[in-house]
C-alpha positions as CSV (number, residue, x, y, z in Angstrom):
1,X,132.6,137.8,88.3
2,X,134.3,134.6,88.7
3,X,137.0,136.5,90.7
4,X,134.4,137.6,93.6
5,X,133.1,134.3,93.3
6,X,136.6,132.6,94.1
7,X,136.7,135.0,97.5
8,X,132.7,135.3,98.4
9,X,133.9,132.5,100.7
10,X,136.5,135.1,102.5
11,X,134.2,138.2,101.8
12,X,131.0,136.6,103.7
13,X,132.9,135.9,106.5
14,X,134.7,138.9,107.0
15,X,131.3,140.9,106.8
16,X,130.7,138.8,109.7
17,X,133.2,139.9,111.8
18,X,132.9,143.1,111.2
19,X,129.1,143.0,112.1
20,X,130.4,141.9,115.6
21,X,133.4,144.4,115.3
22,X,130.8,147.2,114.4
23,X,128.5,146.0,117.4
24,X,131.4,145.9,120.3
25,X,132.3,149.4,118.8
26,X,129.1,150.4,120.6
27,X,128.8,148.6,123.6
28,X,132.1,148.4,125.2
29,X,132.1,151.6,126.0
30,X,128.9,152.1,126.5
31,X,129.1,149.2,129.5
32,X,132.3,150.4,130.5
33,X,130.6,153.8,131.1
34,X,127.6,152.9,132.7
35,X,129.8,150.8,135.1
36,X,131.4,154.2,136.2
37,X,134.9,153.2,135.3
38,X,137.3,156.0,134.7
39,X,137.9,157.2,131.5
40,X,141.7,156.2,131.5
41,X,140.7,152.8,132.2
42,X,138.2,152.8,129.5
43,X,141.5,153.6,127.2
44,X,143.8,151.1,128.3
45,X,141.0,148.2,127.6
46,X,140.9,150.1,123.8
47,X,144.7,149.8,124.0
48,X,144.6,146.6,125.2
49,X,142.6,145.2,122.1
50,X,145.5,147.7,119.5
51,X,148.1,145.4,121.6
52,X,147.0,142.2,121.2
53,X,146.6,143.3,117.2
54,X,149.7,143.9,116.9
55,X,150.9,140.7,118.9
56,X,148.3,138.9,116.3
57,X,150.1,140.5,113.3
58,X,153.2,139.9,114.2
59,X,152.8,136.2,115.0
60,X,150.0,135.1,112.2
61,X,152.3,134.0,109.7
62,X,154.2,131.5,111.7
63,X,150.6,129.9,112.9
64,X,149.5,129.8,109.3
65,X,152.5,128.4,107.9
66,X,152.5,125.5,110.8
67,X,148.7,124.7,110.6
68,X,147.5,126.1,107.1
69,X,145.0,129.0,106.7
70,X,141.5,127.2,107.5
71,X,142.8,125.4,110.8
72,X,144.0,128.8,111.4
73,X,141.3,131.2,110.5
74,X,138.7,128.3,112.7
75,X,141.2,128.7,116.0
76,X,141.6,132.5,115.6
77,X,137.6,133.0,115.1
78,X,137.0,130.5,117.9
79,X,139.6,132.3,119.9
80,X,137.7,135.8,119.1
81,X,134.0,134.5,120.0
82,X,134.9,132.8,123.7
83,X,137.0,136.1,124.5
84,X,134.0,138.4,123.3
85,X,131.7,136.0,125.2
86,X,134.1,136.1,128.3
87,X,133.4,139.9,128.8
88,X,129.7,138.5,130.4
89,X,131.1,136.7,133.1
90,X,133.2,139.4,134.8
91,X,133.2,143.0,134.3
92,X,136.9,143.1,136.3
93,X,139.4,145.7,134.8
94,X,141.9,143.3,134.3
95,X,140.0,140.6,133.5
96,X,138.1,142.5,130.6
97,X,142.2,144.1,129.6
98,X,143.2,140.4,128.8
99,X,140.2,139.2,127.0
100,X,140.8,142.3,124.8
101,X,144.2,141.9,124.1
102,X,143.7,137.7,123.2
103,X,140.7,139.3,121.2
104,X,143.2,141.5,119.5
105,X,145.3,138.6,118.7
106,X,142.4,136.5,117.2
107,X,141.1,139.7,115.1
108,X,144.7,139.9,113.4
109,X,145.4,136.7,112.8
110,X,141.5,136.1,110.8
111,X,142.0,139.2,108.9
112,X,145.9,137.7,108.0
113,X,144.1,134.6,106.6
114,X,141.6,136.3,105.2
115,X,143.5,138.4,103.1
116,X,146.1,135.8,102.2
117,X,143.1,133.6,100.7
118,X,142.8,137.0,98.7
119,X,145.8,137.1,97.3
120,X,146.4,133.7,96.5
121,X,142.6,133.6,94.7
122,X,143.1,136.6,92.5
123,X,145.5,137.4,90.0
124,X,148.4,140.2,90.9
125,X,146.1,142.9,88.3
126,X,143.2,142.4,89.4
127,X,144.0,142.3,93.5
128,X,143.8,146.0,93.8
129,X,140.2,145.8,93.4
130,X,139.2,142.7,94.8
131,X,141.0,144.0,97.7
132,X,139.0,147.3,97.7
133,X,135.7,145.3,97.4
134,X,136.4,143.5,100.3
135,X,137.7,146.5,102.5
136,X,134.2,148.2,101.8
137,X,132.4,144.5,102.3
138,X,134.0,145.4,105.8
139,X,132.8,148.5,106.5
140,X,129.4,148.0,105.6
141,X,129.5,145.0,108.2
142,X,131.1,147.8,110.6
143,X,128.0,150.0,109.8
144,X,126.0,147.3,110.1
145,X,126.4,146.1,113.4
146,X,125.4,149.1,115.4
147,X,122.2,148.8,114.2
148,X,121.7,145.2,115.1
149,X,122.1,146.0,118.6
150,X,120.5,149.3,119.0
151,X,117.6,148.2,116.6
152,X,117.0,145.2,118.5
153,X,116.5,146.5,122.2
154,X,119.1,144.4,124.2
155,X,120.7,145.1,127.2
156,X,124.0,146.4,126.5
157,X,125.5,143.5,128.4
158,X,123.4,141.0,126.0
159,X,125.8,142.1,122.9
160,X,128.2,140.2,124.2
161,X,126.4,137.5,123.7
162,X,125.2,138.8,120.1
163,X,128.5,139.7,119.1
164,X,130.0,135.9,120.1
165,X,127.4,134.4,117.7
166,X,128.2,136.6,115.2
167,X,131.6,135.3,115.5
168,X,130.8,132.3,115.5
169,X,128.8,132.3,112.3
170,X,131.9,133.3,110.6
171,X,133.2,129.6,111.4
172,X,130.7,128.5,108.8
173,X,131.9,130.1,105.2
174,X,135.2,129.0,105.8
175,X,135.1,126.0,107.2
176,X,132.3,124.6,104.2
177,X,134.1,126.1,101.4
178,X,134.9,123.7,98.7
179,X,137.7,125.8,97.9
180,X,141.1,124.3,98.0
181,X,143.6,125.4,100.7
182,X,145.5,128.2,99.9
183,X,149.3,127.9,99.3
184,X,151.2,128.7,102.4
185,X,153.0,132.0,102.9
186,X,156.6,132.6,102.9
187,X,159.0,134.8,105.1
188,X,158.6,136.6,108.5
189,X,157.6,139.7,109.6
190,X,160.5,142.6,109.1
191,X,161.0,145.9,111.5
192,X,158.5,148.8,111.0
193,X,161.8,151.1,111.3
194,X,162.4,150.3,107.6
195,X,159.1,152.7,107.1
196,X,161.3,155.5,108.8
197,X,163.8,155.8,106.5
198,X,162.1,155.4,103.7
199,X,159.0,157.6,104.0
200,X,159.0,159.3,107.0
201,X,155.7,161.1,106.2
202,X,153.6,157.7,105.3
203,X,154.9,156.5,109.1
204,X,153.7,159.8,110.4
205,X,150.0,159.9,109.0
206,X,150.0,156.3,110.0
207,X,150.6,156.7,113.4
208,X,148.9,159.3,113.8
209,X,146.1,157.8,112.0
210,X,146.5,155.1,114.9
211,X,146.7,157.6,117.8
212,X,143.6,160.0,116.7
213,X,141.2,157.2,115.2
214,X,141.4,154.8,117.5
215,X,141.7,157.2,120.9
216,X,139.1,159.6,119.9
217,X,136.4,156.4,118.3
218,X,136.8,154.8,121.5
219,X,134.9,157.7,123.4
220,X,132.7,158.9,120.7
221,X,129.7,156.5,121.8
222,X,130.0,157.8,125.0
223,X,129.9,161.1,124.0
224,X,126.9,160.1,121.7
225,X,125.3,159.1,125.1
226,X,124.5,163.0,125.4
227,X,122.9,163.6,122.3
228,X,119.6,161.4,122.7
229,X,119.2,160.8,126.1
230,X,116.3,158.7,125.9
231,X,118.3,156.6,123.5
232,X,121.9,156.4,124.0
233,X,122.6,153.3,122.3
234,X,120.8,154.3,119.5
235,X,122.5,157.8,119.5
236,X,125.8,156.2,119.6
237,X,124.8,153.6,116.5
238,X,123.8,156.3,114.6
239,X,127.2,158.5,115.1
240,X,129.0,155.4,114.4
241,X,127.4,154.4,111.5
242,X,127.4,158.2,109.2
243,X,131.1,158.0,110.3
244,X,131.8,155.0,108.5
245,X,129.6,155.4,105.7
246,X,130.8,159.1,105.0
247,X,134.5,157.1,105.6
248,X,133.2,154.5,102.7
249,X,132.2,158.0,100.4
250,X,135.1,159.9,101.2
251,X,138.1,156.8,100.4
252,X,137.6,156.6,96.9
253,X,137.7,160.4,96.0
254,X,140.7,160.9,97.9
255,X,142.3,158.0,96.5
256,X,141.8,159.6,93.4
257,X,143.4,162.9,94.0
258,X,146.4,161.4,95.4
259,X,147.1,159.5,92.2
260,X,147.4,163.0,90.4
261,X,148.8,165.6,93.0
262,X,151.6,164.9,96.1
263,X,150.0,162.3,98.2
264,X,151.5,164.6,101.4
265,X,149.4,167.4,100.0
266,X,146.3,165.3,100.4
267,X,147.2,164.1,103.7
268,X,147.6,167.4,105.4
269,X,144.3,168.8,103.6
270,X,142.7,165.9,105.0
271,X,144.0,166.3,108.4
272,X,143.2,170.0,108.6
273,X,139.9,168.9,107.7
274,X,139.8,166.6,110.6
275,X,141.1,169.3,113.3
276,X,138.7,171.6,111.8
277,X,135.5,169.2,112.6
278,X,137.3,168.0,115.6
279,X,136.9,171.9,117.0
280,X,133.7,172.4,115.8
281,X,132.4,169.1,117.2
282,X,134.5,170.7,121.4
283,X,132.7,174.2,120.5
284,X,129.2,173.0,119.7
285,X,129.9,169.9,122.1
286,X,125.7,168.9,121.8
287,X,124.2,170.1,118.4
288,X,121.5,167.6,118.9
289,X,121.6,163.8,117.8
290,X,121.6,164.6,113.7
291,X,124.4,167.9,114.1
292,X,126.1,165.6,116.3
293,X,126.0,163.1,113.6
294,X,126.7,165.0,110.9
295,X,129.8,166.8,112.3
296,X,131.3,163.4,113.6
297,X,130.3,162.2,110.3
298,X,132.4,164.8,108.6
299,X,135.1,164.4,111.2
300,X,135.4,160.7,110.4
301,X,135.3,161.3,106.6
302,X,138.5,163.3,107.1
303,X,140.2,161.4,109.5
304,X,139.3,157.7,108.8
305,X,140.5,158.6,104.9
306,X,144.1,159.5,105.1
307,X,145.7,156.2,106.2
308,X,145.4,154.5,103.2
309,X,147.0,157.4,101.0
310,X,149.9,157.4,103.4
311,X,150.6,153.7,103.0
312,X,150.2,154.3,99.3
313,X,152.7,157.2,99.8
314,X,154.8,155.0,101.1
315,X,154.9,152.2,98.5
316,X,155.8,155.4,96.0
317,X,158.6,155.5,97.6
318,X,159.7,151.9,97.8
319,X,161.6,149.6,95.3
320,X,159.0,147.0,94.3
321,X,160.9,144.1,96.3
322,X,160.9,146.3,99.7
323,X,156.7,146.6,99.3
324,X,156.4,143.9,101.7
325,X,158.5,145.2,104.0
326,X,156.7,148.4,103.7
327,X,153.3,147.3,104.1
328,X,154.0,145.2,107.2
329,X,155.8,148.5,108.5
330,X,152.6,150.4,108.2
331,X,150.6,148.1,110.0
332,X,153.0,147.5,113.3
333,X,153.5,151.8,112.8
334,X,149.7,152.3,113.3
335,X,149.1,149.7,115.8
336,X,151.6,151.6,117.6
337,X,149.8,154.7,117.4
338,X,147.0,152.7,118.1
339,X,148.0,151.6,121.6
340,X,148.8,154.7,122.3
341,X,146.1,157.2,121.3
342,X,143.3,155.6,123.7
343,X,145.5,155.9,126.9
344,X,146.1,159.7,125.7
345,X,142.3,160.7,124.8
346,X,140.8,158.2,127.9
347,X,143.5,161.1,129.7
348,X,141.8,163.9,127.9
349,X,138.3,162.7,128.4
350,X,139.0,162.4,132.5
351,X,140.5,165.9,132.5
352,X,138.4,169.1,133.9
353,X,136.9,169.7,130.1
354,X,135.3,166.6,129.6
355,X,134.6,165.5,125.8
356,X,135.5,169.2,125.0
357,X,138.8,167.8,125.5
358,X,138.6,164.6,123.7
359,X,137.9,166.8,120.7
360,X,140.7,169.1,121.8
361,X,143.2,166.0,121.6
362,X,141.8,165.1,118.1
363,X,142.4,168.6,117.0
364,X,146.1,169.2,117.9
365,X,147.3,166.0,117.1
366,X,145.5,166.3,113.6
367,X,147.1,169.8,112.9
368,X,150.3,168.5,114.1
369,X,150.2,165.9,111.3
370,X,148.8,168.3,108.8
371,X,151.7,170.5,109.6
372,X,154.0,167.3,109.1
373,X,153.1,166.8,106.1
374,X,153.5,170.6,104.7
375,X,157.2,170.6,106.3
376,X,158.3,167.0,104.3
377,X,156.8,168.3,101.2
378,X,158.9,171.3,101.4
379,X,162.2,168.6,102.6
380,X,161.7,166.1,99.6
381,X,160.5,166.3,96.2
382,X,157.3,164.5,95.4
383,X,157.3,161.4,93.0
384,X,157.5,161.3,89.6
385,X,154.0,160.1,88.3
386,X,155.1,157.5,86.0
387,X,156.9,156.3,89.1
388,X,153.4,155.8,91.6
389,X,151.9,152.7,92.5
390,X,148.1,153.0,92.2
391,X,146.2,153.9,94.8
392,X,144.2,150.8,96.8
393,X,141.7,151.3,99.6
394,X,142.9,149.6,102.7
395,X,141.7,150.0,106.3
396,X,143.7,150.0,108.9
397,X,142.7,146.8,110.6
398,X,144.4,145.4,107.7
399,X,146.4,142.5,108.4
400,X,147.9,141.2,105.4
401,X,148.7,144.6,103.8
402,X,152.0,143.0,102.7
403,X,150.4,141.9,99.1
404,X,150.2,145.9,97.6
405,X,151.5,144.6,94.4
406,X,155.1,145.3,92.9
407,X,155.8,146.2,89.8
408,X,157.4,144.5,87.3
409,X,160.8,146.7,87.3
410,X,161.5,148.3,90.7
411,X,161.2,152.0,91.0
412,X,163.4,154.2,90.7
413,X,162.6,156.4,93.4
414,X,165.1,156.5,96.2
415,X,163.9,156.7,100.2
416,X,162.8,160.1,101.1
417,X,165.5,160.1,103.4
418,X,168.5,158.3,104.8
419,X,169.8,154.6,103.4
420,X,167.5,152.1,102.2
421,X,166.0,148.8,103.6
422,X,167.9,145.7,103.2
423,X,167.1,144.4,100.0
424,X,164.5,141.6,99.3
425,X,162.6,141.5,102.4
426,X,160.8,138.7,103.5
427,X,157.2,139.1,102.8
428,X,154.5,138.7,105.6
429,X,152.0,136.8,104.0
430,X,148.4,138.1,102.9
431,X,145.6,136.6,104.8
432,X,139.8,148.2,111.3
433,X,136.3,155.7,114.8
């Protein structure tokens, strides 16, 4: 216990955040809806937000190293409440695609120093699961924070406002914590092309992961809109909320199956599992509020799950001084996707079918990855179990995945294809529908 008690600090704040995060998963669209924008312009603020992430990840270990992680994590959370609050005074295109992208950039750069305190707080065997623990402290708060605006009977445009102060709050843990600073990370942030030529399939289902999460959550809530129209915020918290906590259920089980059968194999049955839901969800299109909760429920379980196996794919087939390199691949890989996949399901959603064809988008690209996966399997042999790093739930919002643990001898596994990385990467220091 004295472990959690070393990172409540971290954990209380995070759940925070994600209570806000959870909450602006709602609204934005929601607003963005009601205010009659178009549906690719709805996408390009989404993508705006996966931008400025990636900007944030990319740049967080240089600000941490110059100012230290609770200077940093108090400027980045400050940053993220006055652009959350900034989305009341203007509801401007542009206006609200900047504040999204500088929110982008705060939201990386907290979780970087959040999960750096992590790492530094916990011992390299035990991280794994102090590291899970605080990935499902997330998601709760991502469940969470539908509720507390569609519970509460605001104005959509008053989360803003709810949001900000639950940003703000997250100031307090860290800021009070009687904790000493953590040491100071090391290195700089290496080229996601690594990922490519040493698992090609782990930087596939990440990027799709980033192109059919983060496109297809983005219109979800509006698509909730439909199924309780006396309610739509509380339709939409509801869809939101079984997605993540079927996500939660669903992690674990197929982090266990990976560790015993070829990681790819897992990936494409989860993918097929996503298309499958996906056309279910563009047949049925409005099965009432709880089908309509269940089956994106079941969609989300599927398609929210497979990320994490692919990254730990990919540290199977890394040397244990490359993980770094790996894991910082897999986050700039997905935030790629992730910039991408709004602007392509925002072009779905505007075309003649509607959400039919948001669905549609979500079931192609997830076949297409599912299909992926079957093809590399058949290119490459899978990993020798005595060679596999254990499995470790990590979202995709993850920051600071550069701390998946190395093993004491490197592996012997060579890159699934091509030449390896450099040798002895720099690490990028540990700090999300």
């Amino acid at each position: 216990m004295m472990i959690y008690r070393n990172v409540a600090t971290v954990m209380a704040a995070t759940l925070l955040l994600q209570v806000a995060l959870g909450a602006l998963g709602v609204a934005l669209p929601l607003v963005m809806n009601a205010a009659q924008w178009s549906a690719v312009s709805i996408g390009a603020v989404v993508a705006g937000y996966s931008a400025g992430f990636m900007a944030g990840a990319f740049t967080a270990p240089r600000i941490i190293r110059s100012i230290g992680h609770i200077r940093a994590y108090a400027a980045y959370a400050g940053g993220a409440a006055a652009t959350t609050l900034a989305l009341a005074l203007d509801s401007d295109f542009t206006w609200w695609l900047l504040a999204r992208f500088a929110f982008g950039v705060c939201a990386a750069g907290i979780f970087a120093v959040a999960e750096s305190w992590i790492a530094d707080a916990t011992a390299p065997e035990r991280r794994g699961t102090v590291i899970s623990a605080y990935q499902i402290v997330g998601r709760f708060g991502l469940v969470l924070g539908p509720f507390v605006i569609a519970l509460s009977g605001l104005l959509m445009s008053d989360t803003f406002v709810v949001a900000g102060i639950f940003l703000s709050l997250a100031l307090i843990p860290v800021v009070f914590t009687g904790r000493g600073q953590p040491a100071m990370p090391t290195g700089a942030t290496v080229s996601p092309l690594r990922l490519l030529t040493i698992a090609p399939a782990a930087a596939a289902a990440v990027f799709f992961a980033g192109i059919i999460n983060t496109g297809t959550l983005a219109f979800i809530p509006i698509w909730a809109e439909t199924l309780q129209a006396d309610s739509p915020a509380s339709a939409a918290a509801m869809v939101l909320a079984v997605i993540y906590t079927l996500a939660i259920l669903v992690q674990w089980p197929a982090g266990w199956i990976s560790d015993r059968i070829d990681r790819r194999m897992v990936i494409a049955g989860l993918a097929a599992l996503s298309a499958f839901f996906a056309i279910l969800l563009g047949v049925l299109l409005n099965p009432g509020l709880i089908g309509g909760a269940i089956l994106a429920g079941l969609w989300g379980a599927a398609s929210l799950a497979y990320y994490s196996v692919g990254v730990a794919h990919a540290a199977d087939r890394s040397r244990g001084e490359d993980l770094p390199a790996i894991a910082s691949g897999t986050l700039l890989v997905w935030a790629a996707g992730a910039v991408l996949g709004p602007i392509l399901s925002g072009i779905a959603y505007a075309g003649p079918l509607g959400a039919r064809g948001l669905f549609l988008f979500a079931a192609v690209f997830s076949a297409i990855l599912a299909v992926a996966m079957l093809w590399r399997r058949s290119a490459r042999k899978p990993v020798r179990e005595e060679e596999r790093e254990p499995f470790v739930y990590l979202s995709a919002t993850s920051a600071g995945l550069a701390e998946i643990d190395a093993p004491e001898t490197p592996s012997e596994a060579g890159p699934e294809t091509g030449p390896g990385p450099d040798p002895e990467p720099e690490p990028v220091p540990r700090t999300p529908s």
